[in-house]
Biopython code that builds the backbone (N, CA, C, O; Angstrom):
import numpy as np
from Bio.PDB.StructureBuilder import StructureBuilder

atoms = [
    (1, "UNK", "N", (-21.134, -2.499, -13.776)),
    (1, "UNK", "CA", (-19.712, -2.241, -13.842)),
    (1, "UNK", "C", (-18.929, -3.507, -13.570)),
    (1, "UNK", "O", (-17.762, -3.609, -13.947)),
    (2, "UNK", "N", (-19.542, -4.449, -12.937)),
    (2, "UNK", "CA", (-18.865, -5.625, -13.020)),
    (2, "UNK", "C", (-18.448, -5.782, -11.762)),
    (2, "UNK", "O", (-19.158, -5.637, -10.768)),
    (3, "UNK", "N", (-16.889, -6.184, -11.778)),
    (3, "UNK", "CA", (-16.128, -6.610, -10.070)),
    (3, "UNK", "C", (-15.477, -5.245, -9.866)),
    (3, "UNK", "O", (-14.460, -4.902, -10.469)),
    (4, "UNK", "N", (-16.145, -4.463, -8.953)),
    (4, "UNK", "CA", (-16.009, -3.441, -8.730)),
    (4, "UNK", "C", (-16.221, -3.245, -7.209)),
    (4, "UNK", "O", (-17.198, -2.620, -6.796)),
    (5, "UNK", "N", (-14.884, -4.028, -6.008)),
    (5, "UNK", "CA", (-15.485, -3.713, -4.666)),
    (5, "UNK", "C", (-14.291, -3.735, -3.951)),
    (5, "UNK", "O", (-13.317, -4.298, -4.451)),
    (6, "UNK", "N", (-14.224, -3.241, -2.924)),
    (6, "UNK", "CA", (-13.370, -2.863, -2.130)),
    (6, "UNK", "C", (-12.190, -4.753, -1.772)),
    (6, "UNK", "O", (-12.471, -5.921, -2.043)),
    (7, "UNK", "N", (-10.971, -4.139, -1.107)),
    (7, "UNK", "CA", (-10.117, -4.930, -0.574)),
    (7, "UNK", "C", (-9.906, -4.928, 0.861)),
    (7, "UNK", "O", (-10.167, -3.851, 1.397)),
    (8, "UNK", "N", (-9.472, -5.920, 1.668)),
    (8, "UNK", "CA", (-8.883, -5.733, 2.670)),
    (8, "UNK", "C", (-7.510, -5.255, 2.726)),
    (8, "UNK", "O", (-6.545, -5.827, 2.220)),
    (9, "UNK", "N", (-7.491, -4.092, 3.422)),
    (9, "UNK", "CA", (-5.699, -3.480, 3.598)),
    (9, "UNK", "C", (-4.874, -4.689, 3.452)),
    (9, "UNK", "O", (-4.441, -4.993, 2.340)),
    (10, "UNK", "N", (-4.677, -5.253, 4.278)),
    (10, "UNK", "CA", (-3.390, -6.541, 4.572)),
    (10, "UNK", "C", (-3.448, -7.308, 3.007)),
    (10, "UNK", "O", (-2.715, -8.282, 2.840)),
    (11, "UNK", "N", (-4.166, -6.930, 2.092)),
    (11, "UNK", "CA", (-4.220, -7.950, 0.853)),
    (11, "UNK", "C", (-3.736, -6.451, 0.140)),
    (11, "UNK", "O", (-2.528, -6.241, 0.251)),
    (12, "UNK", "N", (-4.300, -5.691, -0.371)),
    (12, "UNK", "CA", (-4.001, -4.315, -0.937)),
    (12, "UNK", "C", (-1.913, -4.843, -0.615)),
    (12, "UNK", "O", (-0.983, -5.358, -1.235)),
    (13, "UNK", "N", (-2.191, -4.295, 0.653)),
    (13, "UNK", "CA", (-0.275, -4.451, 1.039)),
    (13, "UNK", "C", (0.446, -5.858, 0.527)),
    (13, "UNK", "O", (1.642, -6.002, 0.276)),
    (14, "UNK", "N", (-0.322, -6.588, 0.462)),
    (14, "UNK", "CA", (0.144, -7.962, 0.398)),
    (14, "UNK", "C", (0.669, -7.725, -1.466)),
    (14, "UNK", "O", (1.835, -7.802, -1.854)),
    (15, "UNK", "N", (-0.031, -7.559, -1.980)),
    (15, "UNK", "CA", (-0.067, -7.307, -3.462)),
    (15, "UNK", "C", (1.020, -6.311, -3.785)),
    (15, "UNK", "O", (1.928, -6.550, -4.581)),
    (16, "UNK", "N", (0.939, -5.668, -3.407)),
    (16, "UNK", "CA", (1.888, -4.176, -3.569)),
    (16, "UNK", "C", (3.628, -4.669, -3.487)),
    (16, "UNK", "O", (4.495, -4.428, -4.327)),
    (17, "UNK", "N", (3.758, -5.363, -2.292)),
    (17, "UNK", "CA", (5.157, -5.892, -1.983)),
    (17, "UNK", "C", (5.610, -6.860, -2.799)),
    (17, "UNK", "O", (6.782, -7.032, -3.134)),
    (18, "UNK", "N", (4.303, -7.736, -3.239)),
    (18, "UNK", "CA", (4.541, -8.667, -4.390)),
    (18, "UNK", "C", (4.800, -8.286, -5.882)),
    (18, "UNK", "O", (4.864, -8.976, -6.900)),
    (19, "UNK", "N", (4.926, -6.968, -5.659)),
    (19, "UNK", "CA", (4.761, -6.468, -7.099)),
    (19, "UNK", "C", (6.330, -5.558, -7.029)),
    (19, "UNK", "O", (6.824, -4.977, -7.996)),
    (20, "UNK", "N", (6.882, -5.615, -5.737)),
    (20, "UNK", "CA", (7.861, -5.118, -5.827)),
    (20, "UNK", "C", (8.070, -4.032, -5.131)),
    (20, "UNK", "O", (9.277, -3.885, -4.937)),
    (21, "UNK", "N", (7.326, -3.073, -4.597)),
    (21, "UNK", "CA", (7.119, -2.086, -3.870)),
    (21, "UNK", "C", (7.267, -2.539, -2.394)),
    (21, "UNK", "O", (6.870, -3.623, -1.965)),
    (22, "UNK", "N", (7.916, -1.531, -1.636)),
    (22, "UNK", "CA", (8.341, -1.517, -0.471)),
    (22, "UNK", "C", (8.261, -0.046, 0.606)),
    (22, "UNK", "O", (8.676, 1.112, 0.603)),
    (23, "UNK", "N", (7.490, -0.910, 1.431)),
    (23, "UNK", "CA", (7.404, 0.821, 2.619)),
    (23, "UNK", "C", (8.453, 1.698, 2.610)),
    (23, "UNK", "O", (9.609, 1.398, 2.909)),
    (24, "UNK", "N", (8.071, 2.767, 2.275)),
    (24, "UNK", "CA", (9.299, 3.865, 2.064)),
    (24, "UNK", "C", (9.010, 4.614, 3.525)),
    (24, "UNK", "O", (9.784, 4.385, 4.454)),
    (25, "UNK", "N", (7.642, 5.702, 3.749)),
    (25, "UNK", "CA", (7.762, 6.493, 4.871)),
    (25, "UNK", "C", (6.303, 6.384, 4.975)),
    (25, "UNK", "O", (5.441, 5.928, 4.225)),
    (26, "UNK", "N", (6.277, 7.203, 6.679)),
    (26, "UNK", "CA", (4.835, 7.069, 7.046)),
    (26, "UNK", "C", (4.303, 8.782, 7.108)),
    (26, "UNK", "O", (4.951, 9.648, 7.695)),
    (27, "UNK", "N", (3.471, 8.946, 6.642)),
    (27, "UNK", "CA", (2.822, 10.925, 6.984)),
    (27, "UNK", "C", (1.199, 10.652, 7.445)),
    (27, "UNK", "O", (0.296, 10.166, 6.764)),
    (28, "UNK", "N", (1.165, 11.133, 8.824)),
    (28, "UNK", "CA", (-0.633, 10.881, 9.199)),
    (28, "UNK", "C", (-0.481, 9.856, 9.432)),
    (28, "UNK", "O", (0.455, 9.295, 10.002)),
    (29, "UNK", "N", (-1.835, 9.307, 8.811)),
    (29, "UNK", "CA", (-2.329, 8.243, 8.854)),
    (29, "UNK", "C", (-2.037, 7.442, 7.582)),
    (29, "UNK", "O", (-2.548, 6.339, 7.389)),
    (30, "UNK", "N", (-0.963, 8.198, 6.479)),
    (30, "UNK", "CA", (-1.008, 7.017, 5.229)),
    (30, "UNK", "C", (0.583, 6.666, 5.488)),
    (30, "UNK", "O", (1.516, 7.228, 6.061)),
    (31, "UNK", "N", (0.426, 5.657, 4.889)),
    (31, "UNK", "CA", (1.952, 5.191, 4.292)),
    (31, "UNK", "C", (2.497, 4.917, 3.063)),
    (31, "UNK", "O", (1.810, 4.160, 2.377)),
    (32, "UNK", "N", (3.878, 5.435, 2.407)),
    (32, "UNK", "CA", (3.794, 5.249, 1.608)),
    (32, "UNK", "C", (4.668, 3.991, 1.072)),
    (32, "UNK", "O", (5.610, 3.591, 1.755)),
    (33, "UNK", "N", (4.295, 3.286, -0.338)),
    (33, "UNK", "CA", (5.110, 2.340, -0.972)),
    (33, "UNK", "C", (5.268, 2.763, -1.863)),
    (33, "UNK", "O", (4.336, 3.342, -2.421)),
    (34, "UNK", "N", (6.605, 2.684, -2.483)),
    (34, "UNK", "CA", (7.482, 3.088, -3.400)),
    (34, "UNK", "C", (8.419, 2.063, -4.076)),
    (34, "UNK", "O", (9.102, 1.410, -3.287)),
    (35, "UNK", "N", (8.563, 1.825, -5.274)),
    (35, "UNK", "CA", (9.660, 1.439, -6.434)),
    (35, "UNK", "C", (10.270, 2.281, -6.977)),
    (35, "UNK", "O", (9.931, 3.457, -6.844)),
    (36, "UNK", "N", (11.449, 1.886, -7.816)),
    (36, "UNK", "CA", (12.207, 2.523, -8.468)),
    (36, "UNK", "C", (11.392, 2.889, -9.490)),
    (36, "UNK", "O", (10.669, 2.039, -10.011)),
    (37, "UNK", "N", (11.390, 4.175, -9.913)),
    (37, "UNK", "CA", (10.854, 4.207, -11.825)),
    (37, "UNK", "C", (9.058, 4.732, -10.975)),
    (37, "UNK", "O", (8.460, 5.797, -11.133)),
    (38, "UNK", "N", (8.702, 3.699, -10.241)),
    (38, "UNK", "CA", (7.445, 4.498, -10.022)),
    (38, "UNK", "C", (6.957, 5.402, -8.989)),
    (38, "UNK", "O", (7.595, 5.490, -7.939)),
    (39, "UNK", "N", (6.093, 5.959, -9.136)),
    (39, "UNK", "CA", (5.374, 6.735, -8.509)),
    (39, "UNK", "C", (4.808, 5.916, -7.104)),
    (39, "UNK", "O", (4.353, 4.774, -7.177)),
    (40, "UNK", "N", (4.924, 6.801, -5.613)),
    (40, "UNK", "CA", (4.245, 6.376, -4.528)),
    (40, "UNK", "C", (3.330, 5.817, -4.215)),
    (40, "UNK", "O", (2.398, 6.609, -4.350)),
    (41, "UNK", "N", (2.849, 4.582, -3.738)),
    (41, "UNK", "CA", (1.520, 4.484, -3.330)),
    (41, "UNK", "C", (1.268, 4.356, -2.448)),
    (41, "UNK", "O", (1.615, 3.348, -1.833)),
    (42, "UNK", "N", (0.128, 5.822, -1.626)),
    (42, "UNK", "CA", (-0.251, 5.971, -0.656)),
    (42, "UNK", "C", (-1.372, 4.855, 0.265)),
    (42, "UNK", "O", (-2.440, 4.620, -0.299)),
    (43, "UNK", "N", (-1.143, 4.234, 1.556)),
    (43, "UNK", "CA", (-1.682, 3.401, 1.426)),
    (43, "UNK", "C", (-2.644, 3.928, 3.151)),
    (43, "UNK", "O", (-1.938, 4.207, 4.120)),
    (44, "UNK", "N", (-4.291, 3.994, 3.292)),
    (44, "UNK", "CA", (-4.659, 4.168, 4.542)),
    (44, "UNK", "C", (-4.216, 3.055, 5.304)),
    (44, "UNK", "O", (-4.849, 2.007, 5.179)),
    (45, "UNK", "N", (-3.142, 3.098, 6.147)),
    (45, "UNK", "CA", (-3.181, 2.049, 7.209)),
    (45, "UNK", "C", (-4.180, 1.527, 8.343)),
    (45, "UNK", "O", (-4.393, 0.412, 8.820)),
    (46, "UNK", "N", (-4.685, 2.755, 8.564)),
    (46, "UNK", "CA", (-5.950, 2.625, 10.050)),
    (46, "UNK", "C", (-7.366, 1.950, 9.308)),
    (46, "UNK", "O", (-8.195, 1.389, 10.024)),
    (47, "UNK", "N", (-7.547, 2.043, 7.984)),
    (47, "UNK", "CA", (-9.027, 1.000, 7.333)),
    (47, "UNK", "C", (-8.494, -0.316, 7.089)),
    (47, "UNK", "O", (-7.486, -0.803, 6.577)),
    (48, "UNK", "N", (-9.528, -0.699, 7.636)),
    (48, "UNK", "CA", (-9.645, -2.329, 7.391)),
    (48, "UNK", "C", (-9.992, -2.355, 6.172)),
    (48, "UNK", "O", (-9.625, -3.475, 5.818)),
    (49, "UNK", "N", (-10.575, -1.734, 5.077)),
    (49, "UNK", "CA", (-10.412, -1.988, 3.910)),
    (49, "UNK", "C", (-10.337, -0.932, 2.736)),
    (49, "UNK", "O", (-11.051, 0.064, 2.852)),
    (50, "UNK", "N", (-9.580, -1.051, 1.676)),
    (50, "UNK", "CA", (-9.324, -0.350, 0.351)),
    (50, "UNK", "C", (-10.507, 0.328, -0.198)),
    (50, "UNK", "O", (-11.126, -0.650, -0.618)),
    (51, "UNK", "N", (-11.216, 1.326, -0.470)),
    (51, "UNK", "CA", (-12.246, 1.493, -1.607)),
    (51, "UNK", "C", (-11.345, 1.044, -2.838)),
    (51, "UNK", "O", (-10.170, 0.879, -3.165)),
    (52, "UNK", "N", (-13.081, 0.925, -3.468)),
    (52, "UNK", "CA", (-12.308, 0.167, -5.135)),
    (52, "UNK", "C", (-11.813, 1.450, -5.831)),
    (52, "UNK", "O", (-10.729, 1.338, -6.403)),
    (53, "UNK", "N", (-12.481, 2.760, -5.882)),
    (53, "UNK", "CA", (-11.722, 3.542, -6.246)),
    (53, "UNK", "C", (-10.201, 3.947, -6.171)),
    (53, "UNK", "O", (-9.607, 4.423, -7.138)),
    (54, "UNK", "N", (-9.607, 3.717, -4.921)),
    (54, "UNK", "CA", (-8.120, 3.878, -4.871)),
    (54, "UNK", "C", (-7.755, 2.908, -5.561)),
    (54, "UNK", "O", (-6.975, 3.209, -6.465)),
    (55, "UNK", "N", (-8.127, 1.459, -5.443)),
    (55, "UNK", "CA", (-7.398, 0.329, -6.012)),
    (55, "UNK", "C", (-7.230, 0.291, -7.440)),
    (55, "UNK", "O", (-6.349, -0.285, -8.078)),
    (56, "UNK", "N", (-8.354, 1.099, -7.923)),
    (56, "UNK", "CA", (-8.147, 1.615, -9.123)),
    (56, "UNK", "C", (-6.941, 2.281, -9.861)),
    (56, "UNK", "O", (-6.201, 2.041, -10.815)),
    (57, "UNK", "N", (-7.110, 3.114, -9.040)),
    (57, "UNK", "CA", (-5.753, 4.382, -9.282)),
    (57, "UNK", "C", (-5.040, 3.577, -9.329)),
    (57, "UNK", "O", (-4.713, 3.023, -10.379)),
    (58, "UNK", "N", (-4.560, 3.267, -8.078)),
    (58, "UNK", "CA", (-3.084, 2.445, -7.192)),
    (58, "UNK", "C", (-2.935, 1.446, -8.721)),
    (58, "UNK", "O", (-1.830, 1.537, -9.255)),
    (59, "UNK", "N", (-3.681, 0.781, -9.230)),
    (59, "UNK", "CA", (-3.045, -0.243, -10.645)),
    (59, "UNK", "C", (-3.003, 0.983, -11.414)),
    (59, "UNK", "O", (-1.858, 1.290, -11.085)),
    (60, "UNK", "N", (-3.271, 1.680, -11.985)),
    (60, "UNK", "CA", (-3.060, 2.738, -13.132)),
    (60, "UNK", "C", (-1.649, 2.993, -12.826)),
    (60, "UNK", "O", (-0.751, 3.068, -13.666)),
    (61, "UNK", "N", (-1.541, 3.104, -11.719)),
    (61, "UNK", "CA", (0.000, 3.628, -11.170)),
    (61, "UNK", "C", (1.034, 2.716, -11.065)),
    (61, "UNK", "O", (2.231, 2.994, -10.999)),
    (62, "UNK", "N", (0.355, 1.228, -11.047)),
    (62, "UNK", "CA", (1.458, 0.430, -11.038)),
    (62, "UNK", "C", (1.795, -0.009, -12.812)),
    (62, "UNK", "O", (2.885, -0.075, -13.381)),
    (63, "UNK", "N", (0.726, -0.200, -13.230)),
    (63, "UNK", "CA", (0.626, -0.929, -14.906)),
    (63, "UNK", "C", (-0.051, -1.635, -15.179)),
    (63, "UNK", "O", (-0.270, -2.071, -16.309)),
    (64, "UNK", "N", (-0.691, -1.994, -13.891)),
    (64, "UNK", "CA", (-1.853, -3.515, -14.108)),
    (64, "UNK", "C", (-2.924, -3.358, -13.887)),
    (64, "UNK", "O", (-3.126, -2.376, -13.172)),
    (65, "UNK", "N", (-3.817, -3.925, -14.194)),
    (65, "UNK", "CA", (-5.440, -3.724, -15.019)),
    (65, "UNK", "C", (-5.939, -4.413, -13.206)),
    (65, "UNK", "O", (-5.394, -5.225, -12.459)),
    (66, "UNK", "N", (-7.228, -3.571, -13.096)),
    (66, "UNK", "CA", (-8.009, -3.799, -11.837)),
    (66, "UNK", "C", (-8.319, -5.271, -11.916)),
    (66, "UNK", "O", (-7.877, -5.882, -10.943)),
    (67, "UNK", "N", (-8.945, -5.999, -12.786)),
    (67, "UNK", "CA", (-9.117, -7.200, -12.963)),
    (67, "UNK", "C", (-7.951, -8.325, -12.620)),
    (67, "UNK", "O", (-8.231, -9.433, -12.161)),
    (68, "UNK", "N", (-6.447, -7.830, -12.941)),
    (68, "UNK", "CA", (-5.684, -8.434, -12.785)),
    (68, "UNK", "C", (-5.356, -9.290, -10.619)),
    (68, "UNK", "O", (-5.141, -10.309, -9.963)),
    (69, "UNK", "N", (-5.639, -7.395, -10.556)),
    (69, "UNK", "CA", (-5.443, -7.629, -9.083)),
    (69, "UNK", "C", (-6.575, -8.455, -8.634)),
    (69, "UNK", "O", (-6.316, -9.522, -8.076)),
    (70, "UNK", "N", (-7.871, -8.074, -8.819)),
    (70, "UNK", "CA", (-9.048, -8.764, -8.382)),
    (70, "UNK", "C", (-8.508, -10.636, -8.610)),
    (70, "UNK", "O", (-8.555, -11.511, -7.745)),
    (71, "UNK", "N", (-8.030, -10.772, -10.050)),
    (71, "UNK", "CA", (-7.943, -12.396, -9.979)),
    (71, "UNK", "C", (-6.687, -12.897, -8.905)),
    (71, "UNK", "O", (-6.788, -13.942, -8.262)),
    (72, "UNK", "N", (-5.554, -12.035, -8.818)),
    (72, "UNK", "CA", (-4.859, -12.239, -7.618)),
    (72, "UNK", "C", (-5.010, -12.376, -6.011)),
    (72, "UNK", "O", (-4.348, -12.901, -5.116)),
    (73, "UNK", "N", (-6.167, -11.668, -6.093)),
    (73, "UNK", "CA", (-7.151, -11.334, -4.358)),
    (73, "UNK", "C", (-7.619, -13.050, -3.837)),
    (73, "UNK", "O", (-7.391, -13.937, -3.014)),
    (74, "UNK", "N", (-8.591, -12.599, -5.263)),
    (74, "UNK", "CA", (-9.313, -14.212, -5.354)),
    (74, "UNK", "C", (-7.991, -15.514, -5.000)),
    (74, "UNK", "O", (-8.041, -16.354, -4.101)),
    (75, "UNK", "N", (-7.231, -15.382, -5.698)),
    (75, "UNK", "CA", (-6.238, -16.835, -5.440)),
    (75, "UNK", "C", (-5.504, -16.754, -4.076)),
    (75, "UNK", "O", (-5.573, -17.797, -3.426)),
    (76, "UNK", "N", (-4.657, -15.500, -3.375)),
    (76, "UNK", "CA", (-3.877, -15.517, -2.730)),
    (76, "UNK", "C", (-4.695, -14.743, -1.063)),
    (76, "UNK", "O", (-3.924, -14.740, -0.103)),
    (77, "UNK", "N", (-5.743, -14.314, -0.874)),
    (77, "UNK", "CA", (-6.149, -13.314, -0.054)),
    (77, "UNK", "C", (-7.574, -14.166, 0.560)),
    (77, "UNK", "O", (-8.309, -13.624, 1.386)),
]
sb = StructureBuilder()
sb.init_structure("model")
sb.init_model(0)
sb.init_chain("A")
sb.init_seg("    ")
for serial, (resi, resn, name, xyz) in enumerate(atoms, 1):
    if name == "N":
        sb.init_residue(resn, " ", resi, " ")
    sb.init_atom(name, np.array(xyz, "f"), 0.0, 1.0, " ", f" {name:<3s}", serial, name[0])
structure = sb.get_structure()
């Protein structure tokens, strides 16, 4: 499957804000980030790191291709 592996939260968040999204509210243990036009993204605050599966979603939901984020991780994280 290729580059297919988890993130560290603080990079997940790091990305998200860079993309324009901003902490809206907290429920439990998630939090959410929100833009205009899009849909929430729920984020576990208490893991130290992302499964690749959410990070998955979480780009489907933003517009950008898993790879994209992965080459962003790599440069900035």
């Amino acid at each position: 499957m290729g580059n297919f592996r988890p993130l560290p939260t603080k990079c997940w968040i790091k990305y998200l804000t860079e993309m324009g999204f901003r902490f809206s509210r907290s429920k439990g243990s998630h939090h959410q980030y929100s833009k205009p036009g899009k849909r929430p993204i729920p984020v576990w605050q208490d893991e130290k790191q992302i499964p690749a599966f959410h990070l998955k979603t979480g780009c489907t939901t933003i517009g950008v291709s898993l790879e994209d984020l992965y080459k962003w991780a790599d440069k900035n994280c």
